[in-house]
C-alpha positions as CSV (number, residue, x, y, z in Angstrom):
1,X,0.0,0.0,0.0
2,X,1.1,3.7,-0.9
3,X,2.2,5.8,2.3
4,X,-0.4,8.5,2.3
5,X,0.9,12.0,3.9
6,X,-1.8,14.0,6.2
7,X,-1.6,17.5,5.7
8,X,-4.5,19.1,7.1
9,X,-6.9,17.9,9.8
10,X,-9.4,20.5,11.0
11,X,-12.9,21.5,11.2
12,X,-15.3,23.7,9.0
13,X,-18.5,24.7,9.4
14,X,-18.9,22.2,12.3
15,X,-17.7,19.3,10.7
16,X,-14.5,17.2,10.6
17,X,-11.8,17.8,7.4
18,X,-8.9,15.9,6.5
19,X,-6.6,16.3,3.4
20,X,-4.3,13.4,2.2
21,X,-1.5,13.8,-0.8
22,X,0.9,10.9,-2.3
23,X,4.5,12.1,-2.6
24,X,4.5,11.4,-6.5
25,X,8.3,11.9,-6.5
26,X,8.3,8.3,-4.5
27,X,8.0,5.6,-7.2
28,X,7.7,3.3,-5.1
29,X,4.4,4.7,-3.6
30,X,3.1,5.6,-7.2
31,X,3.7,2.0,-8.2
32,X,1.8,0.5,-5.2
33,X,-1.0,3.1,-6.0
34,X,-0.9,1.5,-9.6
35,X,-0.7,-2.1,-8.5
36,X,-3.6,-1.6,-5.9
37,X,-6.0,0.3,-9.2
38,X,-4.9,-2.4,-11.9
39,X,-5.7,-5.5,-9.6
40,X,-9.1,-3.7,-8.6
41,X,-9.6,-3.3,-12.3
42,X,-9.3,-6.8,-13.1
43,X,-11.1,-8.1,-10.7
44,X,-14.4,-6.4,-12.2
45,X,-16.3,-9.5,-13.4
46,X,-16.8,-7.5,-16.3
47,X,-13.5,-8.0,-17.9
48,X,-13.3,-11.8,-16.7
49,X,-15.1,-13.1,-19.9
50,X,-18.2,-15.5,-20.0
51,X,-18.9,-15.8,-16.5
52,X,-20.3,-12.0,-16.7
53,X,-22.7,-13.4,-18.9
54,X,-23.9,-16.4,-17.6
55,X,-26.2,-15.5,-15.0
56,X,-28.2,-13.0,-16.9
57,X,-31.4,-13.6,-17.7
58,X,-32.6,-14.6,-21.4
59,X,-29.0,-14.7,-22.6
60,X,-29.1,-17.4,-25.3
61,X,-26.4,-20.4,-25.1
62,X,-25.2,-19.3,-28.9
63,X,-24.2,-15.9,-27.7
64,X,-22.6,-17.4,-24.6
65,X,-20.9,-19.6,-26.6
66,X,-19.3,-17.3,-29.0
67,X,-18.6,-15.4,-25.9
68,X,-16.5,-18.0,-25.1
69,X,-14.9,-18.9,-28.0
70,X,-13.8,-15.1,-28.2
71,X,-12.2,-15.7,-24.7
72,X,-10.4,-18.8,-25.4
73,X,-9.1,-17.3,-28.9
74,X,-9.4,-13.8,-29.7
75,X,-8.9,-11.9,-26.7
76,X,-8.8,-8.5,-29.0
77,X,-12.5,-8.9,-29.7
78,X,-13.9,-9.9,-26.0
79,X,-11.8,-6.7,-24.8
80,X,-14.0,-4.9,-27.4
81,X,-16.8,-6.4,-26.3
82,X,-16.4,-5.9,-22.6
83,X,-14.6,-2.9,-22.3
84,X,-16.4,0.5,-21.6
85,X,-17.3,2.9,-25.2
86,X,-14.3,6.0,-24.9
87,X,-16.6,8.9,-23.9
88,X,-15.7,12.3,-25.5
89,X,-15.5,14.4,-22.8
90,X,-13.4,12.4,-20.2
91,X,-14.5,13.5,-16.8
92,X,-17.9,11.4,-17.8
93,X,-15.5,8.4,-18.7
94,X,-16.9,5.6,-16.8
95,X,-13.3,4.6,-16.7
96,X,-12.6,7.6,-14.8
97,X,-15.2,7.2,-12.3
98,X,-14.7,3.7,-11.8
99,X,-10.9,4.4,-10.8
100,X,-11.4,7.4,-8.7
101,X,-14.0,5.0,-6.7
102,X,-11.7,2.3,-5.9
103,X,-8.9,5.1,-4.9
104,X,-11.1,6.6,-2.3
105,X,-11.6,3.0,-0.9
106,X,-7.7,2.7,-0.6
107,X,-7.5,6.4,1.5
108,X,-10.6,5.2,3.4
109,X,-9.3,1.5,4.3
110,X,-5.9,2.8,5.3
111,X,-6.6,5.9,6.9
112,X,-10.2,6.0,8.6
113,X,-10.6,2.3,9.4
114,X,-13.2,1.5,7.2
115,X,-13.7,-1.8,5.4
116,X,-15.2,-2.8,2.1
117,X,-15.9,-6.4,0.2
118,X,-15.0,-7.7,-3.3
119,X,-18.7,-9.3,-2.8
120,X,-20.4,-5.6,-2.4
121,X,-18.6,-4.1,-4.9
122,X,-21.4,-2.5,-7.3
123,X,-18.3,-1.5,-9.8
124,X,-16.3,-5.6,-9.0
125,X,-19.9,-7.0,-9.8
126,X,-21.0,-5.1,-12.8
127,X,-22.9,-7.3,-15.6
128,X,-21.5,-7.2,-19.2
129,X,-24.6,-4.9,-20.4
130,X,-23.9,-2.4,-17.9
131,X,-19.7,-1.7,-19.6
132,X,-20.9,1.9,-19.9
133,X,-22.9,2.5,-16.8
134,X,-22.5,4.6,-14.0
135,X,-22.7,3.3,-10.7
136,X,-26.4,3.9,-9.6
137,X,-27.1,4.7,-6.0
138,X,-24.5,5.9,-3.1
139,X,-21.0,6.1,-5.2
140,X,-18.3,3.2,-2.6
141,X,-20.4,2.0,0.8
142,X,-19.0,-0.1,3.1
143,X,-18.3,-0.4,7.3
144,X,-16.4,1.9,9.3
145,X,-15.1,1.3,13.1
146,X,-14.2,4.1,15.3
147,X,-11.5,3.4,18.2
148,X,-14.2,2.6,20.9
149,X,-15.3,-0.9,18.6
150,X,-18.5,0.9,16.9
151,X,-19.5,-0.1,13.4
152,X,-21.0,2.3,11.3
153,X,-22.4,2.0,7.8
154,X,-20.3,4.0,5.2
155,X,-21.9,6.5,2.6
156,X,-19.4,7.2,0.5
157,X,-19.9,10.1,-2.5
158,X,-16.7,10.7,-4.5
159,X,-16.2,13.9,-6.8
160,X,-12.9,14.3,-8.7
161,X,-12.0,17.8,-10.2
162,X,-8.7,19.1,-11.7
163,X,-10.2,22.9,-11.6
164,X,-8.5,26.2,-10.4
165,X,-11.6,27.7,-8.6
166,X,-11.5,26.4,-5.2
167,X,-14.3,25.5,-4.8
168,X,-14.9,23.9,-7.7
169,X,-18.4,22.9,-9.4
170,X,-18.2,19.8,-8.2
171,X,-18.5,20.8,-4.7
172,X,-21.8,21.6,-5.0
173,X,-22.8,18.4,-7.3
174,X,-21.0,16.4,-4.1
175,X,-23.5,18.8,-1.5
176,X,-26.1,17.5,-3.8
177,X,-25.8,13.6,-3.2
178,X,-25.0,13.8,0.4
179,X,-27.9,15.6,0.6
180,X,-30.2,12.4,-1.5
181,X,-28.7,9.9,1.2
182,X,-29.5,12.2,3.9
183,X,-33.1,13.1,2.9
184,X,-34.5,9.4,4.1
185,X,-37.8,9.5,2.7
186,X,-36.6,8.6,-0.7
187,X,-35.2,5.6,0.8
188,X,-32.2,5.7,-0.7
189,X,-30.3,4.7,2.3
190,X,-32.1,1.9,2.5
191,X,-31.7,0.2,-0.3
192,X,-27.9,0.7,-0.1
193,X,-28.5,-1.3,2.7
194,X,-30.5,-4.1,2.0
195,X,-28.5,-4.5,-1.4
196,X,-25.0,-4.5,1.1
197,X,-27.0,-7.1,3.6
198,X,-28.3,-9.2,0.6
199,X,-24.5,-9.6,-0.8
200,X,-22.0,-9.5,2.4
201,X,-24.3,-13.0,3.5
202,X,-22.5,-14.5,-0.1
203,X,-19.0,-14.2,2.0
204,X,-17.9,-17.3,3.7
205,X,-18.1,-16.3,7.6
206,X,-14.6,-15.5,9.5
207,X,-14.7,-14.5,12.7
208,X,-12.4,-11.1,11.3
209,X,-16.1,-10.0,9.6
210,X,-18.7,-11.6,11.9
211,X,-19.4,-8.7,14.0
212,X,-19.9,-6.8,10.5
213,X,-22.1,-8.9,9.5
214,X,-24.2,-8.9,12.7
215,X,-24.2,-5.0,13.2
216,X,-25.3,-4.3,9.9
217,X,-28.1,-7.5,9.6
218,X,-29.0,-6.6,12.7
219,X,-29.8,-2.9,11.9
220,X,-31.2,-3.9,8.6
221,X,-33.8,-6.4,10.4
222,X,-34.9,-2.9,12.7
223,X,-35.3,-1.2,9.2
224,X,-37.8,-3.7,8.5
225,X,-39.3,-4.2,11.1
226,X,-40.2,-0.6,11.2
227,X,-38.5,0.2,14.9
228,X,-35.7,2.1,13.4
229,X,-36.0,5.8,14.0
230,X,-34.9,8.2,12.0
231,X,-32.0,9.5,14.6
232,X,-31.2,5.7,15.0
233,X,-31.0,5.1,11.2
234,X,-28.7,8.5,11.2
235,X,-26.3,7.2,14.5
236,X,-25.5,4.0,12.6
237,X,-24.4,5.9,9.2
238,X,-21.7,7.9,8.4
239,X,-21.7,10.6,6.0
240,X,-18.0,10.7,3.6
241,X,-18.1,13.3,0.8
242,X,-14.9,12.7,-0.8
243,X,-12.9,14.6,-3.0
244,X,-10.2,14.1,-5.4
245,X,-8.5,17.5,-6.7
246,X,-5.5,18.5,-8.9
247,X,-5.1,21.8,-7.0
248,X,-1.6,23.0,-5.7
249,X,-3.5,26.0,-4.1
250,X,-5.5,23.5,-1.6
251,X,-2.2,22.5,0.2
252,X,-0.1,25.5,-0.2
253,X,-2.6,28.1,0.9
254,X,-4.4,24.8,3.4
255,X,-7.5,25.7,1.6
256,X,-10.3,23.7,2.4
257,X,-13.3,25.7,0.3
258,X,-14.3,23.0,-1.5
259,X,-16.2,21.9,1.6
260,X,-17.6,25.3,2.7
261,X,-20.8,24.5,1.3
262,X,-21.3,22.1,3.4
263,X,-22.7,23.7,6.9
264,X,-23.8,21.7,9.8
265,X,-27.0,23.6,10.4
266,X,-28.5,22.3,7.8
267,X,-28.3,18.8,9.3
268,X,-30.1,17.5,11.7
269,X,-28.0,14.3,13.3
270,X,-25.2,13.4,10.8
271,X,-21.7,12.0,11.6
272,X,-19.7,13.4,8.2
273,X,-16.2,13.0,7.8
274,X,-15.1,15.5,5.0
275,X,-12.1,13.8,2.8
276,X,-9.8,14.9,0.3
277,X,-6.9,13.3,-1.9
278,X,-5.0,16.1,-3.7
279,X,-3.5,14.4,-6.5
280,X,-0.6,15.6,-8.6
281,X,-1.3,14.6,-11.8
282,X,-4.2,15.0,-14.2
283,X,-6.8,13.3,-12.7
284,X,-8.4,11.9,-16.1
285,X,-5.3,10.7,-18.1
286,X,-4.3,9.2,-14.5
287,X,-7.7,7.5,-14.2
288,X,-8.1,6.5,-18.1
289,X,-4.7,5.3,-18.7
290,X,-4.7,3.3,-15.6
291,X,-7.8,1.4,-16.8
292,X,-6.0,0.8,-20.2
293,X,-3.3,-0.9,-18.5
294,X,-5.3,-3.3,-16.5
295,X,-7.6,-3.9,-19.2
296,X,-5.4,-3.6,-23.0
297,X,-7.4,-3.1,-26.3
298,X,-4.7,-5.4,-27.4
């Protein structure tokens, strides 16, 4: 894993910030970095060939079986099938999203104790007709555990930007879907939830994840059984807009802007952990490039 360098840890606006960079002159990191992206890459199930077709629905055996036979012999044509369409304007590249995704997993696993699963993975388990998809619902979710031993379910948005305004546009987009997850009367919460629940019971049981898997089937059975109260369904998630910026400004001048929109008074109960990974390269030839090395057109 890459050595990640804190450089600011403060509060705004009532809530908790923290700013991470990479020392890019370290090739060593960078590589790790790399290594950690491409092996997250490949382990999509939609670069792995027939099995991403198998289980759907009304897929007939002949195109399953050409599938196959372009995966045994002609590797060029099930990359074209499988691999995402080049978008035009790359900070819509799927390829783009998908990376900057799994990199705020890495910062979130190694810094704030948080843990995610292969088998909850919406970008690890996408199906073949979904290769230029978005994510729908919450961006990364996943389980976090403060020092004290308590479990909280993670709600993770991720926004990448490479602007010079500080704060950039996509501060306010990133306001805008903390905002959807918070608001729980469109129940999008909980069916992040129930979809994590319905996939962490496919992991084989270790004694490492079995208080996980308690805390959160445990909350999900309150859900349903209609005890859970707002403040309680609040208490048991937290909150992670995170941010991935090409911005020299943000650490030289410690400006933390891009999260001044975000105000605790318009909250009512939330535990929200602001996080930002100032990157120093461009952020969509880093992502795009990346995904073309894990994942060669040829």
């Amino acid at each position: 894993m890459p050595k990640f360098n804190k450089k600011i840890d403060c509060k705004n606006n009532g809530f908790e910030i923290k700013v991470y960079d990479i020392d890019s002159s370290n090739q060593d990191d960078m590589d790790r970095l790399e290594e950690y992206i491409i092996a997250k890459i490949k382990k999509m199930k939609i670069h792995n060939g027939v099995s991403t077709y198998s289980k759907v629905d009304g897929i007939k055996k002949e195109f399953l079986d050409k599938i196959k036979e372009a995966e045994e012999n002609n590797k060029i044509l099930l990359n074209e099938i499988c691999n995402p369409i080049q978008h035009p304007k790359k900070w819509f590249d799927v390829r783009r999203s998908r990376v900057t995704e799994f990199m705020s997993q890495l910062l979130l696993e190694k810094e704030l104790n948080c843990v995610f699963f292969d088998e909850t993975d919406k970008r690890i388990n996408l199906s073949a007709f979904e290769a230029d998809a978005h994510v729908k619902g919450v961006d990364v979710t996943g389980i976090h555990t403060d020092d004290n031993g308590k479990n909280k379910f993670v709600v993770c948005e991720v926004k990448a930007s490479g602007s010079e305004n500080i704060p950039c546009s996509s501060s306010e987009a990133l306001l805008k879907d903390i905002k959807a997850s918070y608001n729980l009367k469109n129940k999008r919460v909980y069916r992040e939830i129930k979809d994590f629940v319905s996939k962490l019971n496919e992991i084989n049981f270790t004694d490492e994840i079995w208080s996980i898997i308690e805390y959160i089937t445990d909350l999900y059975t309150q859900i349903l059984a209609k005890k859970s109260s707002k403040n309680l369904i609040l208490d048991n998630i937290l909150f992670i807009p995170f941010m991935i910026r090409k911005n020299p400004e943000i650490l030289n001048k410690k400006n933390i802007d891009d999260f001044s929109m975000f105000n605790k008074d318009e909250f009512e109960q939330i535990n929200l952990k602001g996080v930002m990974w100032v990157l120093n390269q461009d952020i969509d030839s880093f992502c795009i490039d990346l995904y073309k090395k894990a994942v060669p057109n040829e």
